[in-house]
Every structure is written in structure tokens, then in C-alpha cells.
C-alpha positions as CSV (number, residue, x, y, z in Angstrom):
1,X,0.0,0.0,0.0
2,X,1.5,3.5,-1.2
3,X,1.6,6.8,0.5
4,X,-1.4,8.0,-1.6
5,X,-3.4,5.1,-0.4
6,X,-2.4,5.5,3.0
7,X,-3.0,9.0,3.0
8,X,-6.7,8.8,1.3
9,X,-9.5,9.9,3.8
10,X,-12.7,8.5,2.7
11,X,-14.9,8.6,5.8
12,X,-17.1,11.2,4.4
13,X,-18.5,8.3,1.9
14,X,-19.0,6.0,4.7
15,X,-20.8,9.0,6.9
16,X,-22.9,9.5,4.0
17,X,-23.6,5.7,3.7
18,X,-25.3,5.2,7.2
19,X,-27.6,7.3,6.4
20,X,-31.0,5.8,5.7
21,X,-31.6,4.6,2.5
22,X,-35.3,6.2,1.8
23,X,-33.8,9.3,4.4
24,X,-33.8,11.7,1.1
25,X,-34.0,14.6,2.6
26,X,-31.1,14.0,4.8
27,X,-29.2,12.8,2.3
28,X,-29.2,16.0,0.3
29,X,-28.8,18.6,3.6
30,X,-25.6,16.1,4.0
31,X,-24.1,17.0,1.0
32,X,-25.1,20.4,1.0
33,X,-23.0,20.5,4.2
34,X,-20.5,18.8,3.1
35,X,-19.5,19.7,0.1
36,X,-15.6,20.5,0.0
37,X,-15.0,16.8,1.6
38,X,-17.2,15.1,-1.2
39,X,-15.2,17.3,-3.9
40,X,-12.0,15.7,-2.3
41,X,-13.2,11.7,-2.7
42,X,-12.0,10.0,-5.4
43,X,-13.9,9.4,-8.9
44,X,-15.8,6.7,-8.2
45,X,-16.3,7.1,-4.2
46,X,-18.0,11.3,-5.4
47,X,-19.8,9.7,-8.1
48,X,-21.9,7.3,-5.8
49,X,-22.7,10.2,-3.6
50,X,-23.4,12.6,-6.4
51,X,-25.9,10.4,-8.6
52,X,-27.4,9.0,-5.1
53,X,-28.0,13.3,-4.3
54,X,-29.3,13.6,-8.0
55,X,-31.5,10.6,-7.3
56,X,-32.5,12.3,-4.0
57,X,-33.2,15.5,-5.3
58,X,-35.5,14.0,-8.0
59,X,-37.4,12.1,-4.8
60,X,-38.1,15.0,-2.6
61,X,-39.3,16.9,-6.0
62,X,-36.6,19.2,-6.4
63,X,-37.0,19.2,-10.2
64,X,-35.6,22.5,-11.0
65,X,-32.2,21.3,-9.0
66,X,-32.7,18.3,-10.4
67,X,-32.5,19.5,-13.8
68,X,-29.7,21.8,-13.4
69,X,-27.4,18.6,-12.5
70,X,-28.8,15.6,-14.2
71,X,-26.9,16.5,-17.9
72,X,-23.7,17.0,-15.9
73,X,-24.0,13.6,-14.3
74,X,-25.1,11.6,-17.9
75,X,-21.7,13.2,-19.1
76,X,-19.8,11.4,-16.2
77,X,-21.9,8.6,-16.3
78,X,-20.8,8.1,-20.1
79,X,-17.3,9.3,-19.2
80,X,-16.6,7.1,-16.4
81,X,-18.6,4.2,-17.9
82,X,-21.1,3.4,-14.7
83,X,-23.4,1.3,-16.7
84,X,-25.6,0.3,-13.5
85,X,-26.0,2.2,-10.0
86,X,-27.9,0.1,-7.0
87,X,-28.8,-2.4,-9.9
88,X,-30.6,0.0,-12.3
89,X,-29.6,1.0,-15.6
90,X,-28.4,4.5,-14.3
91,X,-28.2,6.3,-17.6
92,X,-31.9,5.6,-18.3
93,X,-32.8,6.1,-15.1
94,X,-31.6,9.9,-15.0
95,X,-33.1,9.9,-18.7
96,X,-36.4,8.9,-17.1
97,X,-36.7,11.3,-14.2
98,X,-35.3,14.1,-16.5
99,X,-38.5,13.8,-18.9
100,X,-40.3,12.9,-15.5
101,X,-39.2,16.8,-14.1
102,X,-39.7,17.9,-17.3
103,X,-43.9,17.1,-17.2
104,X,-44.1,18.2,-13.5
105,X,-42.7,21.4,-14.6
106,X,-45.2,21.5,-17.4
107,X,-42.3,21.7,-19.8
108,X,-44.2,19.5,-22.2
109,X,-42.5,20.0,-25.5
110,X,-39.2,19.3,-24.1
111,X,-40.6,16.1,-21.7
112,X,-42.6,14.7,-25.1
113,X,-39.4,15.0,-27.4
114,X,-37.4,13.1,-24.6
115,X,-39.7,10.6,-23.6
116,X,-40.2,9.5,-27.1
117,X,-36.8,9.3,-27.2
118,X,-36.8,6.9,-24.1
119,X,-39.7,4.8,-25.9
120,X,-37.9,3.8,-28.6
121,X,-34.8,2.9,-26.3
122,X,-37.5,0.6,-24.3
123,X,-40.6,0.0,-25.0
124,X,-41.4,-1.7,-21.9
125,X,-40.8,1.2,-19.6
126,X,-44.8,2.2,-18.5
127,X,-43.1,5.5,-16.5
128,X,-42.4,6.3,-20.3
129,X,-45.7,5.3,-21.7
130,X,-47.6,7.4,-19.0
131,X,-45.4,10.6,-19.5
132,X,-46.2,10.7,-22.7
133,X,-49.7,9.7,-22.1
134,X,-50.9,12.9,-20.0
135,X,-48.5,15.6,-22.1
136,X,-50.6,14.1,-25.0
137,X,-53.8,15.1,-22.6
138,X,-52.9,18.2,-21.8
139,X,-52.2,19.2,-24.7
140,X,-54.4,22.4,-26.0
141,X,-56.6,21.4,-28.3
142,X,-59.4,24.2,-29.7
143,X,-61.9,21.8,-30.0
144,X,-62.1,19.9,-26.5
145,X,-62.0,24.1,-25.2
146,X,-64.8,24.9,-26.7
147,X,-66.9,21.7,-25.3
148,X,-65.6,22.3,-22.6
149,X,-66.8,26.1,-22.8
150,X,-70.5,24.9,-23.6
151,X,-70.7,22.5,-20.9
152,X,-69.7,25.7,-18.6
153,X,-72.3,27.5,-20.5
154,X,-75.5,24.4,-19.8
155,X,-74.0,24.3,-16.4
156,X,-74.3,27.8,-15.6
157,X,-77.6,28.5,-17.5
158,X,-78.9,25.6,-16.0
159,X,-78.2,26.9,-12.8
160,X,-80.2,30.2,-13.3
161,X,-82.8,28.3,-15.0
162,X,-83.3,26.9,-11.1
163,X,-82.4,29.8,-9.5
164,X,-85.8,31.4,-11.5
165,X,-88.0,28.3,-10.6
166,X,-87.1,28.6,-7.1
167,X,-87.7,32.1,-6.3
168,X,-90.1,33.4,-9.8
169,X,-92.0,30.3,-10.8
170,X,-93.1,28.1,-8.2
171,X,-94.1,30.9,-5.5
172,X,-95.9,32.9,-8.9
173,X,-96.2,31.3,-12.0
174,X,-96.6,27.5,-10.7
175,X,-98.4,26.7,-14.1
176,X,-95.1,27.2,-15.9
177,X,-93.1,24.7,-13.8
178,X,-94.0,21.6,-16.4
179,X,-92.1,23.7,-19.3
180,X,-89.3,25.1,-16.9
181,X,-88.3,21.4,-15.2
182,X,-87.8,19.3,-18.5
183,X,-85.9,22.8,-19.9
184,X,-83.8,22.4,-17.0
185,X,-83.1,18.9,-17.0
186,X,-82.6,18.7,-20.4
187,X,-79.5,21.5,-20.0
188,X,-78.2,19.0,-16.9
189,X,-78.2,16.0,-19.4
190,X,-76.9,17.2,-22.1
191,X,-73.8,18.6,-20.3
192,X,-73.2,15.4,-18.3
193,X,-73.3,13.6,-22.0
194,X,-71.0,16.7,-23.7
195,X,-68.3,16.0,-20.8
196,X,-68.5,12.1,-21.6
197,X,-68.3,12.6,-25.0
198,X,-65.5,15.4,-25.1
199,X,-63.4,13.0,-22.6
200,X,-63.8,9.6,-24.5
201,X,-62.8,11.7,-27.8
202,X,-60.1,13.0,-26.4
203,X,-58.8,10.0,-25.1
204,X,-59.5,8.2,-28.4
205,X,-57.1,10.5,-29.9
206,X,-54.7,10.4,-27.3
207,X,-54.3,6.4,-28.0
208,X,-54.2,7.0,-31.6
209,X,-51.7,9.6,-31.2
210,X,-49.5,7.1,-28.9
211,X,-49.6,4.4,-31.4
212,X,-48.1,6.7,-34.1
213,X,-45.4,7.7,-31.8
């Protein structure tokens, strides 16, 4: 054993490892304490604690950290080539929770362009599959906003149409109630149905849209 291996403190990376595994939180206030020591470690002893702080970051929903480190960390991952970290395909794994923070952000045209990416790497991956999924739902579409806007409008009218039995009709105009129910009614149902309707379509699309991709 040489000087240099002699010499070599790495009880920082065995500090950092009794932490608790699902302890996320404390994993990241560790090395945000501590980060001249971890800077000192060796390659591979800082790049376990600096992809397990990514992976931390991305598990207390720190995406916006999360995304100013992960491209960094693919670079060394490629560099220093760590194929698998705690038995997971790490490179896809910080793929994954990139287009992952990507959709919570509501960064949709950058999460859709990577996640198809991911889908042709694996086609397995259901993370991958659902991402795409709900960018694909929220996507603004003119025609499910103006359903939407008419079922607002039955609602609403609907609504008033009560609000005029209740307080005009019944206590005055009583003979008028067999013309005002069905109206009203008529305004609930065909709302209800429009909201069915627009949703099934809308997911219809959605699945024909996934296929293509």
C-alpha cells in the first residue's frame, strides 16, 4: 500500500452511507454540508454520492435542481462508464426522471421529445408510456375548449334556470313549472353527456396519437 493510499480519507462516503436509505431529505442537507469533503473523494467514491444526491433531489421533487445537475451527471456517467447504480440502468434512469421533471414542470414539449426518445430505447418502460400519455392530454386542443366552454355555459344556465323556478316560478307562476323542469333537465343531461363525450374523444385520440409515436 503506497503513501497516496495510505494517506486517502474516505470517511465522508462511509458518513454519507449510514444514512438511511429512503432518508432523502437528509441525504441531500448532507451534501449540501458537506461539500468540499465530497469534492475531495475520489472518482468513483464522489460519483456514488453525487448520482445518489441527484436521485434524492429528483425524490423530494426538487426538479428544478434536479434538472440543473442531471446533464452533468449523464456526461460522467458516459465518461466514467457506470453502466448500473444500486442495480438499475443509471443512464436511463436519469433519462427517465429528466423527462419525469420535465412534465411536472409543465415543460411539455421538451418532456414529449425526450420521452419518445426513451420509448424507442425501451418500449417496456410504463413511466415512459404514462409521461407521454398525460403531455398528450394536456395538450391544448381548440376543439375539447370549446366543449368544454358549452358544458360551462349548460351548467351555468342551467343553474339560473333553477335559480328562477325557485324564487319566480313556483311561488308565482306554478303553471309554468312543467315547461321550466324538462328545460332544466334537459341543459343537466346534455352537459353530463358533452363531458362524456369530449373525454372519450379526447382519449381516443390520445391512444391513436401514442400508437403513431
Amino acid at each position: 500500500m503506497n503513501n497516496d493510499e495510505l494517506s486517502y480519507d474516505r470517511s465522508i462516503l462511509i458518513f454519507y452511507k449510514e444514512i438511511n436509505e429512503f432518508s432523502f431529505r437528509e441525504k441531500v442537507k448532507f451534501v449540501e454540508e458537506n461539500r468540499h469533503e465530497i469534492n475531495a473523494l475520489r472518482n468513483n467514491d464522489r460519483m456514488y454520492i453525487e448520482l445518489d444526491f441527484l436521485l434524492s433531489l429528483f425524490q423530494i421533487g426538487d426538479y428544478e435542481r434536479f434538472l440543473q445537475f442531471v446533464d452533468h451527471q449523464l456526461e460522467n456517467v458516459i465518461g466514467y462508464n457506470i453502466f448500473t447504480f444500486k442495480n438499475k440502468d443509471i443512464y436511463f434512469q436519469l433519462l427517465q426522471n429528466k423527462a419525469l421533471s420535465l412534465f411536472h414542470l409543465r415543460k411539455d414539449q421538451q418532456g414529449l421529445s425526450l420521452a419518445l426518445q426513451l420509448k424507442r430505447m425501451s418500449q417496456e418502460s410504463m413511466v415512459v408510456d404514462y409521461i407521454i400519455r398525460n403531455i398528450l392530454l394536456r395538450k391544448e386542443r381548440l376543439w375539447y375548449r370549446q366543449v368544454h366552454a358549452t358544458v360551462i355555459a349548460l351548467a351555468f344556465g342551467a343553474a339560473g334556470v333553477l335559480f328562477l323556478e325557485l324564487l319566480v316560478i313556483r311561488p308565482f307562476y306554478p303553471e309554468f313549472i312543467t315547461i321550466i323542469e324538462p328545460l332544466r333537465n334537459i341543459m343537466l343531461i346534455i352537459s353530463v353527456l358533452l363531458v362524456i363525450v369530449n373525454q372519450l374523444a379526447l382519449y381516443l385520440i390520445v391512444s391513436k396519437e401514442m400508437k403513431k409515436s
